[in-house]
N, C-alpha and C positions, 0 to 999 in steps of 0.2 A: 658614645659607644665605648664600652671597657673588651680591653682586646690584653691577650697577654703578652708578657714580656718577650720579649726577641729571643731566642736560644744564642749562645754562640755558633752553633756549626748551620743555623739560617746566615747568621750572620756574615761568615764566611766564605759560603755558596754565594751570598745576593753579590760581595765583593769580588771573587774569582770570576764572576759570569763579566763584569765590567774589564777585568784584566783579558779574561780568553777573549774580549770582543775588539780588542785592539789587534788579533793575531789571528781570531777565523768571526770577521765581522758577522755571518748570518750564522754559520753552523754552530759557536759559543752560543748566543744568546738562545736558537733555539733547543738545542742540548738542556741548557737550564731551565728554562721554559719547561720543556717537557718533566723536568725533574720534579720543577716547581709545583708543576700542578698536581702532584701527588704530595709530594714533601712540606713545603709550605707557600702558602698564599705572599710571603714576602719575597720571596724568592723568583716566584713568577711577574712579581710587579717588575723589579731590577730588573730580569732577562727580558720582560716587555720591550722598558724603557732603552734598555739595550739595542735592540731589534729595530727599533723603531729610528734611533737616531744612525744606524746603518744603513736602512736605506733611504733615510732624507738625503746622506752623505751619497749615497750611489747615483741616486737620482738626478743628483746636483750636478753628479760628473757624469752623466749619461747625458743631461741636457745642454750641457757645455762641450762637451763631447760632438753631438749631431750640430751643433752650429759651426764650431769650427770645419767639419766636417761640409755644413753649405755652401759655406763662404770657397772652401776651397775647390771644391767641384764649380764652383760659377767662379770662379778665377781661371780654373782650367777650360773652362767652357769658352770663356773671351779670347785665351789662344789659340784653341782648336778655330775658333771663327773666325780670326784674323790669321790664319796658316802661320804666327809666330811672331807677326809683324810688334805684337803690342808688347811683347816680351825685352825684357829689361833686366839686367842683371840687380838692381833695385829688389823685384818680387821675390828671388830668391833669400838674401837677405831680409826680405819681412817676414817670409815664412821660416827661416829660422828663429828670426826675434820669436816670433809667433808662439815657434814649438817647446823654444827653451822659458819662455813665460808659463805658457800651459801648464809645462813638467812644475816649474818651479809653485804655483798658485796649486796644483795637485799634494805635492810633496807640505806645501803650511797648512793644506787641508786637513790631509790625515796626519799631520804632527799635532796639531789645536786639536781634532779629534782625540788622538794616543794621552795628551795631560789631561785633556776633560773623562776619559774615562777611569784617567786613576785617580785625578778627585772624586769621581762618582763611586767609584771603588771606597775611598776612604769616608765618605756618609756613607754609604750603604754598611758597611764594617760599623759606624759608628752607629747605626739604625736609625738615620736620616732617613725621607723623601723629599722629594720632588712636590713643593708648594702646588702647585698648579696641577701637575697630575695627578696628586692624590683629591684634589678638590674632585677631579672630574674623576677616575676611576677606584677613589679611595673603597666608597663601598663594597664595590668588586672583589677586592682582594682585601678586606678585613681589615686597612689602612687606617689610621692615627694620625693626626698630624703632632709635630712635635714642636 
């Protein structure tokens, strides 16, 4: 398939969409998205890809999120049955451990997140894709592998 070359200001859009998505993870990507699908077909691939890895990440922390979340509701739930008796100054100190792990594995989450989308920034700038997603959605968007 012969497709034509990148413009600069695609090029620049596909990489800004990877920067705003570290600072408004859904509204950037779909901003560019929408832009994309008037402006250029490369442009809506990046804001996809974008979109996409936003809410695996959300997801991730939503599903981690309701379990910690169970766990401590049936922790409370063993004191309320035992009127306090099985209560230990121990649980309090787990649930701290607990909370400042949580913060702390949230906080590497979206930092590993923020450098991979500024590498994705700098292939998209460089009019790089994504191996695998353009295999699967290259046709879609007029994609090249390179």
């Amino acid at each position: 398939m012969a497709t034509r070359p990148l413009r600069q200001d695609e090029r620049i859009l596909a990489a800004a969409n990877h920067v705003a998505s570290i600072f408004f993870p859904f509204v950037g990507p779909l901003v560019f998205w929408a832009v994309g699908l008037v402006a250029s077909k490369y442009v809506a691939y990046h804001a996809r890809v974008a979109l996409l890895e936003a809410i695996v990440l959300k997801a991730a922390t939503v599903l981690v999120g309701i379990v910690s979340l169970i766990l401590t509701i049936g922790k409370l739930k063993e004191l309320i049955d035992t009127n306090g008796a099985s209560f230990s100054w121990d649980l309090v100190w787990q649930a701290a451990l607990k909370f400042v792990v949580l913060w702390a594995l949230f906080f590497v989450a979206e930092a590993v997140t923020a450098v991979r989308s500024l590498f994705q920034a700098r292939d998209a700038y460089r009019g790089k894709v994504n191996r695998k997603v353009a295999e699967r959605f290259g046709a879609r968007y007029g994609l090249e592998l390179q």
